[in-house]
Each structure stands twice: as C-alpha cells, then as structure tokens.
N, C-alpha and C positions, 0 to 999 in steps of 0.2 A: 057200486063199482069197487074193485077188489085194488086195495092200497099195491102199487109195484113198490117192490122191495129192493133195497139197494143191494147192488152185490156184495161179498165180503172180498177185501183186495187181498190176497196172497202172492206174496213172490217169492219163488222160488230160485235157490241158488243152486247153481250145478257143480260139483266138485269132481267128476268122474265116477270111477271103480265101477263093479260088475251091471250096475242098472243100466249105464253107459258103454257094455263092453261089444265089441263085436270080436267076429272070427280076423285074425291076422295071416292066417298060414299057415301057424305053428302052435298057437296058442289063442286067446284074448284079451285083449286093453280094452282099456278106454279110449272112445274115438268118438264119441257120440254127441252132439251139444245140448243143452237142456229142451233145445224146443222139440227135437230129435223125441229126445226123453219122455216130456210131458205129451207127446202124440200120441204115444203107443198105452197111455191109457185114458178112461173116461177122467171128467170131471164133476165134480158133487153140481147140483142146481143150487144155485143161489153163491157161485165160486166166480170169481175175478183172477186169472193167474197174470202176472210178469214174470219172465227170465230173466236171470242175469248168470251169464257163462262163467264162473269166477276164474276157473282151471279145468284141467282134462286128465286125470291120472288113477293108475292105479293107488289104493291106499296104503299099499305096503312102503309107497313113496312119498306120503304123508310127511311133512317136517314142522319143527316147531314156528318159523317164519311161515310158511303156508297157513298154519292152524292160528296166528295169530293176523294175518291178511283177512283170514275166514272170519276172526272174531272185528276187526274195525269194519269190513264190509255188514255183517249182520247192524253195525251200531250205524254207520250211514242209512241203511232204509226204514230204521224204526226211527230215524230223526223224522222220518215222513210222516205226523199223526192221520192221514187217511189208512197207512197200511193196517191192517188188522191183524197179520202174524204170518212167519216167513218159515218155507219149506227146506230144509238143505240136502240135497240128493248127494251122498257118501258110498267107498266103498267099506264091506264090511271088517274087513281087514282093522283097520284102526279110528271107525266112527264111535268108539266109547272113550278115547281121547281125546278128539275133537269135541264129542257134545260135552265131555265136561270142563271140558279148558271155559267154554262160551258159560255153561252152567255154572259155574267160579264168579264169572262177570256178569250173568246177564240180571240187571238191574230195573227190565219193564214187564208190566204184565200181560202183554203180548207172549203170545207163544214161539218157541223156538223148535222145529219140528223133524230130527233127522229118521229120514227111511234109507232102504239100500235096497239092494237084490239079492239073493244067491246065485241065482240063473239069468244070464244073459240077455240083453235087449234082441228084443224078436223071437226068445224060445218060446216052440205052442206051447209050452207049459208055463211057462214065466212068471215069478212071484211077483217083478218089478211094476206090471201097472194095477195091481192089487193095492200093495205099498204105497205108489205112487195116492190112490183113489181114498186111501184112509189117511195117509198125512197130510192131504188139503181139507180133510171133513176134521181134525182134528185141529187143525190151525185154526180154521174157521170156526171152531166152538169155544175152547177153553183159554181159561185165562189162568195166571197167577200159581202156576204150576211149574215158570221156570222152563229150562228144558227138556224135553223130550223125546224118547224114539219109538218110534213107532213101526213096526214089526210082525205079522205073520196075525193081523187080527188084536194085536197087544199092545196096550200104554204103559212105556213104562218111561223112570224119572231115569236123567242121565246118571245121576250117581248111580254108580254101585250095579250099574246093568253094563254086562259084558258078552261079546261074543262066546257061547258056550256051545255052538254046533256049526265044524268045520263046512258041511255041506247044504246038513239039514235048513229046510225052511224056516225054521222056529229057531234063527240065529239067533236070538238074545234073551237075555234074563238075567235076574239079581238071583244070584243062587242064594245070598241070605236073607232075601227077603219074597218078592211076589211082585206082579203088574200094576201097576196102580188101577188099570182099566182095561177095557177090552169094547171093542166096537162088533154091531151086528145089527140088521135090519134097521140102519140108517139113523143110527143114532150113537153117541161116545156115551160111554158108562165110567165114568171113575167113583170109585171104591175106598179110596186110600189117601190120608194126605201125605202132601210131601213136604220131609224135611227138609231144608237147606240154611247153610249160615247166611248170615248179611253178606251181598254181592262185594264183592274187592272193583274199585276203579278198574278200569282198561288201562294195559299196560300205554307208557310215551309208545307217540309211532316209533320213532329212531329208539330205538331200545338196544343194547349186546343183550344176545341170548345163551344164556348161559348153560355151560353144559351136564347133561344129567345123567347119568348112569344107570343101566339097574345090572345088580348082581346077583346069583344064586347058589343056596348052597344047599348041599347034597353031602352024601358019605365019602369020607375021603376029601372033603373039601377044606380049601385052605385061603386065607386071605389074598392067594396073589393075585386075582382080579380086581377084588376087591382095593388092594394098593396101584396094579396097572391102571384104572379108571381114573385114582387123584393123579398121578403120574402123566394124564393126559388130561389133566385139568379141569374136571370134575370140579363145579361147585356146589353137587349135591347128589347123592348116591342113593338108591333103592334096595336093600338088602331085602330078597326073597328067601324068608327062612323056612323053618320047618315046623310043623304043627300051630301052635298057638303063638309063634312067632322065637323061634329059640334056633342058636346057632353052636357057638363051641369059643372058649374061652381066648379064641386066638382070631377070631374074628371081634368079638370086645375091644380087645386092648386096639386093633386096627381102626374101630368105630373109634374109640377114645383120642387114638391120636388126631382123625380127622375130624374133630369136632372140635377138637382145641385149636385146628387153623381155623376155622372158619365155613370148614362145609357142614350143608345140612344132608345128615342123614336119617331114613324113615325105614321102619323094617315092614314089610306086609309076608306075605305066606304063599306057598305053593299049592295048600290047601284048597280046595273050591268053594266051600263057602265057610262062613263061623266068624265071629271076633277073634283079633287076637286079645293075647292076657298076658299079665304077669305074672307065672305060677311057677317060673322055674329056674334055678341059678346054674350055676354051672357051665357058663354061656349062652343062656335062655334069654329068656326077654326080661326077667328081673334084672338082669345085671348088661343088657340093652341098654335098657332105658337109663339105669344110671349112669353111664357113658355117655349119654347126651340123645340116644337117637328116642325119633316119636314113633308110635307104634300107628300102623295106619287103620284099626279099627275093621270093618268092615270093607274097605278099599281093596284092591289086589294089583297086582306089579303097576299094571301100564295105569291106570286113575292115581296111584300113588305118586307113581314120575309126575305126572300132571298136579297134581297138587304140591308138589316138592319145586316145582318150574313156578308155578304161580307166584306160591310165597318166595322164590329168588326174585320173581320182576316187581313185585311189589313196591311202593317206597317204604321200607322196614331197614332199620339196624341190623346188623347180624345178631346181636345179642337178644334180639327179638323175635327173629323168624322163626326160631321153635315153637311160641306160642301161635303165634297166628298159624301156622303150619298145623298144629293143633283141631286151631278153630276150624280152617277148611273141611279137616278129616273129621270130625266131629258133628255130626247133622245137629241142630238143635232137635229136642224133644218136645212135639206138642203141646198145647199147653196141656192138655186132660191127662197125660201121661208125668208131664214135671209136677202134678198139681197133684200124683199119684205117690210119687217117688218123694214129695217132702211130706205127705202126713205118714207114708212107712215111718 
C-alpha cells in the first residue's frame, strides 16, 4: 500500500500590483483578492494553499508602515510550526524593498517566497500563474535560504535582486551577481549559496518610522536636495553617486554636516551593477566615507534606503548605527571563501 503523504502547507499572502490587476477604464489596479489570484493558476501536487488578503494596491504605493505590517503578518503565521513556508504575491514596482526589509528580519528556515506579474490577471499571455505555480513548488522545497523571489523560471536571494526590466518578463536579477537557482521539469535547482548577515529582531509594533531620503547626483549637481531632505527631517539619506560611488566636494562637506547631527548617511551608485570603492578624492568616496557616510557595497538606491530604515528602527545608539548599517550591507562570506581570503 503506497504511504499518502501529507500535504506541504503554504500560505500565501496577497499584497496586490499587476498579478492582481484588472482593466479600470482607463488604466489597471489592483482589485483582485488572493483567491481571485491563486485560481487563475495550477497548483504543484503534494501543495496545501491558505490565503490571507493583507492589502490590495498598486506597488508604487508601497509605504514603510505597509512593508513593515507585511513583515509582523509573515511572523504571525510562521508562529504556526505546521506551516511549511509562505508565498507573498507583490507588485513589481517596489517587491525588492519589501523582500528585503523581511530578508533583514527573517530569522526561520522556512522560506519566504515573493512572485509578481508583468501582465495582468486574465491576460492569454500571462506571466502571473506561471509565477504563481513556481513560488509554491519553491516554498514547498527549500529551506534556510532566507528570502526569495522567484521570477520568470528564476531563484533568486532577496539581496541585491532588482527590477531590471520595465516590461519584459524576466523582471529581476542581481546585476552583480546571478540566480541562485532555476526551476524546470518539476524540480527547484539551486546552485548558489546564500550570503546574509545575522537576522536583526523585528522592529516594536508601535514604532515612529523614520524618514529616509534618497538623493542623486548628476552633472551640475549641487547639495540643495540633498540639505532640502534634512530640512524635512530626514533621519537618513541615500546619496546616488556616480561611478564607484563619488560625488563632488560640496556634497562632502553636506554629508559631514549631517552626520554630525545625527543622521545616517549611505552612498550607493547609479551604476547597474559593481562594488562601490574607495579610489577617489576630490569628492569621491574616499573622502565619503571619512565624513561619516557607509558605502553600500553591492546594494543600489531603493535596498540601500531599506537597509538605512532598518538600522534607524533597530534598538542601536546613533553612535552605532554606522556599524551595524555596515553589517546589513555587508553579506557575510562563506566559509570556503573567508577560509580563502585569510591563507592569501
């Protein structure tokens, strides 16, 4: 007699954007609710789904209270040890700020699994229950990988994966690195491990959320944004420099002044993919960084805001949050790699 297997329990959270969109008139929203959602495509065999409707919106309308609702909602159903790991249907717009705000936090080896769409609920083309059909076969398999998104046949780690195609279906990728994995004839392949720091506690529920900025510069640019943003009370700024992370000597002395109140500032790049580095003075990242700001590494604008928010809700001193700010942006190196780098 052939042993029945238990199902694997998935629940999926529904946040809106385009998997959830329909025709309005004029345009498309979200209007769709998860069950909506989860109909319109198959389900893997040996899959258990619940919904839970959290919100309905386009992602462009993503907020930091939303994205940290999204983060205690994911920690209430892994308090359930029958669940086995939890889907979050996002739009593409700003699902690599939310996976990694949770990816910051997420502290079980349960998987944490966002998909989206390009195209619309119900289009005969539709990328959404493809998506859909691989972020439950992906939940259902892996473990201790943190979170993840999973996209257009692809694994990849929340860090450092960004939207990198306005339309196309192969919205996401780490431009400086690769997928962890790739799924096909019914099985998850991962390839890669994943780095991440030690999780940070989940922020107090009643928390002030504090506000974050990002600024950019360009030719001809001058600090006045960069001062309009603490002028509207900014406890942490993003400076989108140029190249390997370099700005211009009057954006320095701005970073310096606001470092000496109390805000945290992080420079990341316009660039698309690379490290930044310290190679240049003159208002470059050499003389960045000794003004107090952290360079964010491989990170880019909107993951850096998100890790610049992190370490503000943290319980940390100010004279602290540069370091742990640090740690966030900083993946640890596996061990075959650290084990590499001290017998050089």
């Amino acid at each position: 007699m052939d042993r029945i297997r238990t199902p694997k329990r998935i629940t999926l959270i529904s946040t809106g954007g385009t998997i959830a969109s329909r025709w309005q008139g004029t345009g498309y929203a979200a209007d769709a609710g998860g069950d909506t959602v989860l109909a319109s495509a198959a389900v893997p065999d040996g899959v258990a789904v619940e919904v839970v409707d959290l919100f309905n919106v386009n992602s462009s309308r993503m907020t930091s209270e939303r994205q940290l609702t999204l983060l205690r909602t994911v920690r209430e159903v892994l308090a359930d040890p029958d669940v086995d790991g939890i889907v979050v249907t996002h739009g593409t717009d700003t699902l690599e700020e939310s996976a990694f705000l949770l990816d910051l936090h997420h502290d079980d080896p349960r998987p944490v699994v966002f998909t989206g769409a390009q195209k619309p609920l119900g289009a005969t083309d539709g990328d959404g229950p493809g998506n859909m059909y691989d972020a439950l076969q992906v939940a259902a398999s892996v473990r201790d990988l943190g979170v993840l998104v999973v996209f257009d046949g692809r694994v990849h780690a929340a860090r450092g994966t960004v939207k990198t195609q306005t339309l196309a279906e192969n919205a996401f990728a780490d431009p400086s690195a690769g997928p962890l994995g790739r799924l096909g004839f019914g099985r998850v392949d991962i390839r890669t491990e994943v780095r991440r720091p030690a999780p940070l506690p989940a922020p107090p529920e009643k928390t002030r959320i504090p506000r974050v900025d990002i600024v950019m510069h360009h030719s001809d640019a001058d600090p006045a944004l960069f001062e309009a943003a603490l002028a509207a009370g900014a406890r942490g700024i993003v400076l989108v420099a140029t190249g390997a992370g370099n700005a211009t000597p009057e954006f320095v002395d701005a970073v310096s002044a606001a470092v000496r109140h109390g805000v945290l500032v992080a420079v990341s790049t316009r660039v698309p993919a690379g490290p930044l580095a310290e190679i240049y003075t003159g208002g470059g990242a050499v003389d960045l960084v000794a003004a107090g700001a952290v360079l964010s590494g491989t990170l880019r604008a909107g993951q850096t805001r998100i890790a610049v928010l992190a370490a503000l809700l943290a319980d940390a001193t100010s004279a602290s949050r540069p370091d742990l700010l640090r740690r966030l942006i900083a993946a640890p190196l596996p061990q075959s790699d650290a084990a590499d780098g001290k017998a050089a």
